[in-house]
C-alpha angles and dihedrals in degrees: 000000000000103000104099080064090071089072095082091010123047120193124284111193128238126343106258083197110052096359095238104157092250122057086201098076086085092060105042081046090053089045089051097048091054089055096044096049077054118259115143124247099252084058086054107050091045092052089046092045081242134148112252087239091058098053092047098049083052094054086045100050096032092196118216087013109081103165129093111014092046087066088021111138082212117087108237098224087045087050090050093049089037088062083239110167099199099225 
């Protein structure tokens, strides 16, 4: 599911913090925050030192959160071009 993501983002191992199998998920949740209080993803990827393709894939494929863009009416690319923060 996940392994396109290991493009921008190898495996890490294990979380030391909460022991989920994948350390990444701290970063893909930080990088979802930000969208969703609203900074765009070129402001994201600069602060994180990521490609602007990364972070978006990330907001696209919202790993470990399945929920709302999945069913969402509004087209993921448009959103992210739209500024939309998804809050």
């Amino acid at each position: 599911m996940i392994s396109h993501l290991d493009r921008w983002f190898p495996p890490a191992g294990p979380c030391a913090f909460c022991g989920h199998a994948d350390k990444r998920h701290r970063l893909w949740d930080a990088l979802l925050g930000n969208f969703r209080a609203g900074e765009s993803v070129a402001d994201i990827a600069s602060c994180y030192g990521l490609s602007y393709e990364a972070v978006q894939a990330v907001i696209y494929e919202r790993p470990y959160q399945r929920s709302r863009w999945r069913r969402s009416a509004v087209p993921v690319n448009m959103a992210i071009e739209a500024g939309y923060s998804g809050a």
